[in-house]
N, C-alpha and C positions, 0 to 999 in steps of 0.2 A: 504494500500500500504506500510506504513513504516515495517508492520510485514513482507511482500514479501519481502523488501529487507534488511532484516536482515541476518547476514552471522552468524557462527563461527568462531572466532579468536583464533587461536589456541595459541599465546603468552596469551591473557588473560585466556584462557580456559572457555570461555563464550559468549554466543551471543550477537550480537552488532546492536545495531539498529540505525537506522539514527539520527545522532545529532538535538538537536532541532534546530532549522533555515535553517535545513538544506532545499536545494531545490529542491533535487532529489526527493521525493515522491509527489510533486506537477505538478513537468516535466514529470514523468512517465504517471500520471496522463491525462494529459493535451495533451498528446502523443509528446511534446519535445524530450521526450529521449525515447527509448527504457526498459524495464523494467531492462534488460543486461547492457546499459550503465547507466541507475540510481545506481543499484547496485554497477559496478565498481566504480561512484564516489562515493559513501559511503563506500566501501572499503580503497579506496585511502585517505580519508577524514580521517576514525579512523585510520590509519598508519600511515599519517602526524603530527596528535596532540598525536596519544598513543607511537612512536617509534621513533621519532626522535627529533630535539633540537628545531624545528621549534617556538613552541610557545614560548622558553626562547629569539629567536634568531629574531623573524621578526623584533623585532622596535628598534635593533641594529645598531648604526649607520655604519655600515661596507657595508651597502645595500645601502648608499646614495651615490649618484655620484656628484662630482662637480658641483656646484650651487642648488643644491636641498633644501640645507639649507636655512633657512628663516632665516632673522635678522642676518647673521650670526656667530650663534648659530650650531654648531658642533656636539652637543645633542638634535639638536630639531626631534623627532624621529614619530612625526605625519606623514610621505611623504607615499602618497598610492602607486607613484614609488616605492619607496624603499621596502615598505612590501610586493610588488608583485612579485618584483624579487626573496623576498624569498621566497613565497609559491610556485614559479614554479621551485625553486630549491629543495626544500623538497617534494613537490608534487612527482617529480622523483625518489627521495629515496625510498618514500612512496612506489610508486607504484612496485618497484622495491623489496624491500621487500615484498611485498605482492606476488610476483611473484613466490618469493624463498619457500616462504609459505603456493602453492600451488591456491593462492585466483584469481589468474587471470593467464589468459595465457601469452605463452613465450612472450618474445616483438622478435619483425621482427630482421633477421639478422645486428651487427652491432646497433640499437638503447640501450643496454643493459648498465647499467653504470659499468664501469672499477673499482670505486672505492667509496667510501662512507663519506660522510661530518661525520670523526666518533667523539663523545664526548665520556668521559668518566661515565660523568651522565646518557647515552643514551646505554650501551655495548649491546642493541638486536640488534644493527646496526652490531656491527661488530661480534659479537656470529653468527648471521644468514650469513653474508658472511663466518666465516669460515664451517662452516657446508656447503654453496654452491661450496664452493673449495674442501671440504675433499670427495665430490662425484663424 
């Protein structure tokens, strides 16, 4: 199954298999997900960690909301809140680039993001929006 849901990444120029722990090829498996939805999240999974700041940025404290801190501690950056608001905001990029990129279909009218968390360590974010404006 991980070989079924291996795609081409056209930023890497090489095919991309499911990361390991990953748990889409166990879902597919098991009939959880569809073979179609295993693969989009292994899509959306390598976009998140390969094209954007996600993995510099989750256990940033900018993700923690008042009172979340322990002891407080302003740095304490263990909160599974806090990492999860950012993988669901990088998830979106993610997947959003991956769109531009051909890997998934359009999103529904209106869900499409307007703008991009861009860094400068990270420029396929904004290379791939400008290439989706110059069309």
């Amino acid at each position: 199954m991980r070989k079924r849901l291996a795609f081409f990444c056209p930023g890497r120029g090489a095919e991309v298999k499911p990361q390991r722990g990953s748990n889409a090829p166990e879902s597919a498996v098991c009939g959880r997900l569809t073979p179609e939805e295993a693969r989009r999240l292994v899509v959306i999974a390598h976009y998140r960690h390969a094209y954007t700041a996600y993995e510099d940025d989750m256990y940033s404290s900018g993700w923690l909301r008042e009172g979340e801190c322990r002891d407080g501690d302003d740095y304490y950056y263990d909160c599974a809140a806090a990492s999860e608001r950012a993988r669901r905001h990088y998830t979106k990029i993610a997947a959003e680039l991956a769109r531009l990129d051909g890997l998934l279909p359009p999103a529904a009218a209106g869900t499409a993001l307007q703008g991009f968390h861009h860094r400068e360590k990270f420029p396929v974010e904004s290379s791939l929006r400008e290439n989706a404006e110059a069309t």
